[in-house]
C-alpha positions as CSV (number, residue, x, y, z in Angstrom):
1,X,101.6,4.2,107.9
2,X,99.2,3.8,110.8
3,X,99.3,6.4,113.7
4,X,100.9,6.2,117.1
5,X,98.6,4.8,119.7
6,X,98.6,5.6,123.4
7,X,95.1,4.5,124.2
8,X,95.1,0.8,126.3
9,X,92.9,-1.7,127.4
10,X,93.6,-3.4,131.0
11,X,93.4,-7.1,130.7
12,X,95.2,-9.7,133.1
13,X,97.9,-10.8,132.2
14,X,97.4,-14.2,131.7
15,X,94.9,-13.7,128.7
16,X,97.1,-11.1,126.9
17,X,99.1,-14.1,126.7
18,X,96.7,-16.4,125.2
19,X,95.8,-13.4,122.6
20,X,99.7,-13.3,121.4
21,X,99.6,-17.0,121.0
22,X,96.4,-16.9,119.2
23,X,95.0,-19.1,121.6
24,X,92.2,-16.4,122.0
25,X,90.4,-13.7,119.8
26,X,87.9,-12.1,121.6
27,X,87.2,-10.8,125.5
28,X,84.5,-11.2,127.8
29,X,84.1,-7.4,129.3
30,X,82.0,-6.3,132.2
31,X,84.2,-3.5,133.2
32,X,86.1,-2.0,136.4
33,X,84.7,-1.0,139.5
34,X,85.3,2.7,138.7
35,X,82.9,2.4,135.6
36,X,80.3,-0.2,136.8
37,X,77.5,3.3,137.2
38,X,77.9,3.8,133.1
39,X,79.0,0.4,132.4
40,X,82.0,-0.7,130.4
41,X,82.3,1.4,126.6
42,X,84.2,0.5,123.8
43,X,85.6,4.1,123.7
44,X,88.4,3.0,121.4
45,X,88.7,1.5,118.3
46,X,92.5,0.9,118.1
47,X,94.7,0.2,121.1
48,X,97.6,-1.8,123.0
49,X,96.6,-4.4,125.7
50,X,97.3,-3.3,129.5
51,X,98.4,-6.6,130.9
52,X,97.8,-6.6,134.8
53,X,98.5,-9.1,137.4
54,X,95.8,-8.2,140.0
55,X,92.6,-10.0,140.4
56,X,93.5,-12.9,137.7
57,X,93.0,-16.4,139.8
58,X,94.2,-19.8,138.5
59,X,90.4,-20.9,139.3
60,X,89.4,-18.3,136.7
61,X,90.8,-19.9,134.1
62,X,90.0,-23.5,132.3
63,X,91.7,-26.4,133.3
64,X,94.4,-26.3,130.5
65,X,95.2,-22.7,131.0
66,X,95.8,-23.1,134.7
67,X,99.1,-25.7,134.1
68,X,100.5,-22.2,132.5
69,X,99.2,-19.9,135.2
70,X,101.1,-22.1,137.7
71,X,104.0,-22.1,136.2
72,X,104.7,-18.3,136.9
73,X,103.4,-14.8,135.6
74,X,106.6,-13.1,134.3
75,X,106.0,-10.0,135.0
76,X,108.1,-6.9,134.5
77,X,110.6,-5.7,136.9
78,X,108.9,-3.2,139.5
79,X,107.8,0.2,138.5
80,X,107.3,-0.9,134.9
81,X,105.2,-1.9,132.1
82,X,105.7,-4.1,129.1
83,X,103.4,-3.5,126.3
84,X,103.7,-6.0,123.4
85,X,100.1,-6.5,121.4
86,X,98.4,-4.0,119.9
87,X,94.7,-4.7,118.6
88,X,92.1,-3.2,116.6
89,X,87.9,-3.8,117.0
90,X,86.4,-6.2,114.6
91,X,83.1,-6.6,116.5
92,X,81.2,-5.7,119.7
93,X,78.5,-7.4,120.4
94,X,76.8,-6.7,123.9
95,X,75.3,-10.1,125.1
96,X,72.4,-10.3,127.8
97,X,72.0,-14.0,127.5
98,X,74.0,-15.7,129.7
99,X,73.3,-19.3,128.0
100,X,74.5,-18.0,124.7
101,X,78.2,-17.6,126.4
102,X,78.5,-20.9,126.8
103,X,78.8,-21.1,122.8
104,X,82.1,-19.4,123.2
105,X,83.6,-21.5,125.7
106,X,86.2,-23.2,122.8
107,X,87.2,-19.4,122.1
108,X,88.3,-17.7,125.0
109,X,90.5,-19.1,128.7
110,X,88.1,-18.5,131.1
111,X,86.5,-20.7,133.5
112,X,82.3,-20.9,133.2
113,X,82.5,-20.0,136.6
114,X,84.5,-17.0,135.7
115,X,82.1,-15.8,132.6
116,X,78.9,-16.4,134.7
117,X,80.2,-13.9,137.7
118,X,81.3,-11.4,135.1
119,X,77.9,-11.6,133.7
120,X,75.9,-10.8,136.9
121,X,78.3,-8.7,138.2
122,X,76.4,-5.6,139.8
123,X,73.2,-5.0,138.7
124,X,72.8,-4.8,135.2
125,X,73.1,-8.8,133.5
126,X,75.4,-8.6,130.6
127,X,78.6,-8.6,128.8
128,X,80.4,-7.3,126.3
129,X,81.9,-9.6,123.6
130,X,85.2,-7.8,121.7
131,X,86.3,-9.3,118.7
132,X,89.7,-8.4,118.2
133,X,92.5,-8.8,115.2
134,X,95.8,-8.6,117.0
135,X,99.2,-7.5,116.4
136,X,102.2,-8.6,118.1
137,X,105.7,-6.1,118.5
138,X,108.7,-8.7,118.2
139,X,109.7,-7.4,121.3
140,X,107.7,-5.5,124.0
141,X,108.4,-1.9,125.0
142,X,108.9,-1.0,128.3
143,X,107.1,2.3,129.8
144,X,107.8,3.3,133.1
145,X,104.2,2.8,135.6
146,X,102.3,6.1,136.0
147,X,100.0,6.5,138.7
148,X,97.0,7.5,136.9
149,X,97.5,3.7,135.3
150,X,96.3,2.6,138.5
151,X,92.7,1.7,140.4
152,X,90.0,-0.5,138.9
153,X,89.5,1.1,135.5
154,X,89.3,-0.5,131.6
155,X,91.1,2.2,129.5
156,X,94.1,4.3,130.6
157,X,96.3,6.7,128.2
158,X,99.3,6.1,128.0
159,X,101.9,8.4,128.8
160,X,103.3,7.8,125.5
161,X,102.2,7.0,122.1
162,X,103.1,4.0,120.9
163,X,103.6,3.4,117.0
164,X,102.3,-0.1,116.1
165,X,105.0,0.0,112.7
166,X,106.3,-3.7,112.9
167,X,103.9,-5.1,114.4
168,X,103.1,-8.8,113.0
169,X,99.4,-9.9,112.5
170,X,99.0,-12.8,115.1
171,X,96.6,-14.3,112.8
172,X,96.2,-15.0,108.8
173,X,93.7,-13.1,106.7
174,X,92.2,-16.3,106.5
175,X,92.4,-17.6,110.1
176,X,91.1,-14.3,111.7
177,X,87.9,-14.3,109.4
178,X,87.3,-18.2,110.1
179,X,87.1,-17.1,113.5
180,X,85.1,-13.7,112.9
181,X,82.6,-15.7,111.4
182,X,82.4,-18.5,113.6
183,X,82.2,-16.0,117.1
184,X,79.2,-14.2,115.1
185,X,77.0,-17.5,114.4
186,X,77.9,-18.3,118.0
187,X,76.6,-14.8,119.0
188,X,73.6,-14.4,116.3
189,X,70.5,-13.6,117.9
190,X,72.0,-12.8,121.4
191,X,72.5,-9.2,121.9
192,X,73.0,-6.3,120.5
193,X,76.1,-5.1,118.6
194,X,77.6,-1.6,120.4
């Protein structure tokens, strides 16, 4: 039995979708404003995914990801949140060559556009790469909003712990090392692993 999680990772909306579909395995991680002086951290090993519905733009995604982004972000009702996938950390890799990203583009939804401004955001060049296995609920929970889930931040805890007990790999075994394996030759030789 695997404990009850309340750690979560903020991510819009519109790729926590494209996780749960399986469409997508990894994120592309600069980090919020709040954290840009230290810099994003993986401070957590296991978590849920935050989905948000502030700052995602239909010209930050690829072409066939911005068909579904047009077609309507259903979000919660007001004053809620609907947590669904939880995930655990197969890799980090932190990658400080921008040209190496674009080895990725078949893996993720975002636009070139989009990974490049993450990339140079602020100072510091760079990203962080997640490799994720994901686990989907069959139906999402819904926690009422806190405040402190608010502002331009990465992680919040959750008021309550979630227990990820039914949750269904979104992947195979199989699938989720094909990919592991494939985002790593991708990624060999341009960064550092965190």
């Amino acid at each position: 039995m695997v404990e009850a999680v309340n750690a979560a990772l903020k991510e819009w909306a519109v790729v926590c979708r494209a996780l749960a579909d399986g469409r997508q395995t990894l994120l592309i991680r600069k980090g919020g404003i709040q954290e840009i002086k230290d810099g994003f951290e993986v401070t957590h090993q296991r978590f849920w995914l935050f989905p948000t519905y502030v700052h995602q733009k239909e010209a930050d995604l690829v072409p066939a990801a911005r068909e579904e982004f047009r077609m309507g972000q259903a979000a919660p009702p007001p004053g809620t949140l609907a947590i669904q996938l939880y995930a655990t950390v197969a890799d980090v890799v932190q990658v400080t060559d921008l040209e190496c990203l674009r080895r990725l583009a078949d893996q993720h939804i975002l636009s070139w556009e989009c990974v490049a401004s993450r990339f140079h955001y602020r100072s510091r060049p760079g990203v962080h790469v997640l490799t994720l296995r994901l686990f989907r609920r069959p139906e999402p929970i819904f926690l009422e909003q806190q405040s402190w889930y608010d502002g331009c931040v990465s992680w919040v805890e959750m008021a309550q712990a979630i227990n990820p007990d039914g949750c269904e790999p979104v992947h195979s075994d199989a699938v989720f090392e094909a990919r592991c394996a494939d985002i790593r030759a991708k990624l060999r030789g341009s960064g550092s692993r965190a």
